[in-house]
C-alpha positions as CSV (number, residue, x, y, z in Angstrom):
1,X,0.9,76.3,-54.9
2,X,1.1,79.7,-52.7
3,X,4.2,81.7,-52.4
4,X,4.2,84.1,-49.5
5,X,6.5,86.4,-47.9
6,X,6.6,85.9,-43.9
7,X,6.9,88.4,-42.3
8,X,7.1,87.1,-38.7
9,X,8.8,83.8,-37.8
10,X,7.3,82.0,-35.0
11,X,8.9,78.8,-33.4
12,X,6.0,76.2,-35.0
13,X,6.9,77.5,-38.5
14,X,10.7,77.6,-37.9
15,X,10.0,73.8,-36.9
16,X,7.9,73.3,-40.3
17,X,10.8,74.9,-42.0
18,X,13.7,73.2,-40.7
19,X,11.7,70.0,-41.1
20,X,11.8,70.9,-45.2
21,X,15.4,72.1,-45.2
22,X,15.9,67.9,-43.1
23,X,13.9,66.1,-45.8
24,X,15.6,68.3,-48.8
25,X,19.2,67.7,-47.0
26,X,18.5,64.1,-46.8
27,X,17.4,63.8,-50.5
28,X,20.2,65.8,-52.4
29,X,22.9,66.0,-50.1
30,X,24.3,62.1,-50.2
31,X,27.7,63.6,-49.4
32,X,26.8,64.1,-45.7
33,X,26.7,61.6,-43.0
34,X,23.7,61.4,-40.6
35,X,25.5,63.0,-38.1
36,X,27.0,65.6,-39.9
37,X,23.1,66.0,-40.6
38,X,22.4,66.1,-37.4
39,X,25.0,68.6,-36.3
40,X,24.3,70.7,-38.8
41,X,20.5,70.8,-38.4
42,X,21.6,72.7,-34.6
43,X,22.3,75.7,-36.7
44,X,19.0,75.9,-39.0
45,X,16.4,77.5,-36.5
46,X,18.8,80.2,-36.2
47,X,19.9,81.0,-39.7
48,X,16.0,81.2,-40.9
49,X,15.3,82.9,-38.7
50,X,18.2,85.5,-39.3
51,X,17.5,85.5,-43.1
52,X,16.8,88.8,-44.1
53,X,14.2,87.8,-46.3
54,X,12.0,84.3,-46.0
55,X,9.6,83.0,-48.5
56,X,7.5,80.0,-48.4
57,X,5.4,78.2,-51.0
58,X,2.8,76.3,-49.3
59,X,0.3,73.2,-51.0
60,X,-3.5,73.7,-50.9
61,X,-3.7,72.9,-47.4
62,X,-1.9,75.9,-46.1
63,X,1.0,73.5,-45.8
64,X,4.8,74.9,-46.2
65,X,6.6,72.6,-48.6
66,X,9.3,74.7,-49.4
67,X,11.3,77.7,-48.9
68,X,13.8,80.1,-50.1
69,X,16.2,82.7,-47.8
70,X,17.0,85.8,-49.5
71,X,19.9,88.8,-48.3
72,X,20.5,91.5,-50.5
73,X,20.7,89.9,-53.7
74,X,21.9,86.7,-53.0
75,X,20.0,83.2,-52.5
76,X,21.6,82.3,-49.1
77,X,18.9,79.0,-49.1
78,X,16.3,77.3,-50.8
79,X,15.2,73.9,-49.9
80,X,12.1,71.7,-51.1
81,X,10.9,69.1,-49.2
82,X,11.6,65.9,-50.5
83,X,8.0,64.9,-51.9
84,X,7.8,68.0,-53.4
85,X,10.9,67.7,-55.6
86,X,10.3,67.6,-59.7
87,X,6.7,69.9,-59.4
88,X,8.3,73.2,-60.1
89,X,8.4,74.4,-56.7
90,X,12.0,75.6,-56.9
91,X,11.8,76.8,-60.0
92,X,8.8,79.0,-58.9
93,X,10.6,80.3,-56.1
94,X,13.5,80.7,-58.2
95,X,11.9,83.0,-60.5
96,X,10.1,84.7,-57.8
97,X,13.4,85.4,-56.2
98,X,14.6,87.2,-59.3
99,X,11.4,89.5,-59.7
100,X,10.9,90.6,-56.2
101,X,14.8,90.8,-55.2
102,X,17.4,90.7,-58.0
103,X,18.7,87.5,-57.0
104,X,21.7,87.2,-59.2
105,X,24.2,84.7,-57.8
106,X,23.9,81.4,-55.6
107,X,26.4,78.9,-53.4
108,X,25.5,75.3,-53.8
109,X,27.9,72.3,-52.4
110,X,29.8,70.9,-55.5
111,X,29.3,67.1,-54.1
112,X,25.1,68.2,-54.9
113,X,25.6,67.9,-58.8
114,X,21.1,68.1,-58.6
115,X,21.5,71.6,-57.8
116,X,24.3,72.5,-59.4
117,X,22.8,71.6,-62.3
118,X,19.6,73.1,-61.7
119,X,20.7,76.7,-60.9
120,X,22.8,76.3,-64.6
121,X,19.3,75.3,-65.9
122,X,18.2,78.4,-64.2
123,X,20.3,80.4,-66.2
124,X,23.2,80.9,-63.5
125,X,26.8,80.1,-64.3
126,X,30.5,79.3,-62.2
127,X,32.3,81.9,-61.3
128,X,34.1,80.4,-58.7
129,X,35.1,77.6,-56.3
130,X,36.4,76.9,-52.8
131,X,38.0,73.6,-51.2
132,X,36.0,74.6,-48.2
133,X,32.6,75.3,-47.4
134,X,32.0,79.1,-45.4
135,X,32.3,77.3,-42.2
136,X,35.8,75.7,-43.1
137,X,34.5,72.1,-43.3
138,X,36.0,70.1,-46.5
139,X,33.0,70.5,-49.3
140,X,33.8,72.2,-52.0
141,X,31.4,75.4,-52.9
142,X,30.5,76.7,-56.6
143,X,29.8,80.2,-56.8
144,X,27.5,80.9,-59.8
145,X,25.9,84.6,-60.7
146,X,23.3,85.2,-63.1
């Protein structure tokens, strides 16, 4: 396992990427319909590629398998792909996150009790809640901080 830092984004790794942030969405995020899948993935290229900071961890073969989006100090993504899950990979990133950029607080959906619980394990606690996710829609957000 590889972490890296990209520093440019070009459209086959955006693909690779949003192909992670698909199978991760599809594995922890039972609350969402296909199509609200679908709809939603029309957004992804765009916000990883707007991240301020992206970081990748890629298998022995030079392969991404998972990623994390970073602005100021907040973790604005992190997906693993779904046969990566349970390896360590988001904990990896997670830490990394913390040494190279502060990251001290998160958003996770509150119908994703996986990650909720993960980013607790992690060592990050509610400090919040909404009704409505940052785009209006009806799923709840947690707010937790470090």
């Amino acid at each position: 396992m590889q972490i890296i830092e990209l520093t440019s984004r070009s459209p086959e790794r955006i693909q690779q990427l949003v192909a992670i942030w698909e199978s991760a969405v599809r594995a922890t995020h039972l609350f969402l319909s296909n199509d609200e899948i679908l709809n939603i993935k029309k957004y992804v290229p765009q916000a990883i590629q707007d991240i301020p900071h992206l970081v990748i961890v890629a298998d022995e073969t030079d392969c991404p398998i998972a990623f994390m989006g970073v602005a100021g100090q907040k973790l604005e993504m992190l997906f693993v792909s779904a046969a990566a899950r349970g390896n360590g990979t988001g904990k990896a990133l997670i830490h990394y996150g913390i040494t190279a950029y502060a990251i001290h607080e998160v958003a996770v959906n509150e119908q994703n009790p996986l990650a909720h619980g993960f980013y607790e394990h992690m060592g990050f606690s509610v400090y919040a809640r909404t009704d409505l996710d940052e785009q209006g829609n009806p799923y709840p957000l947690l707010y937790l901080r470090r």
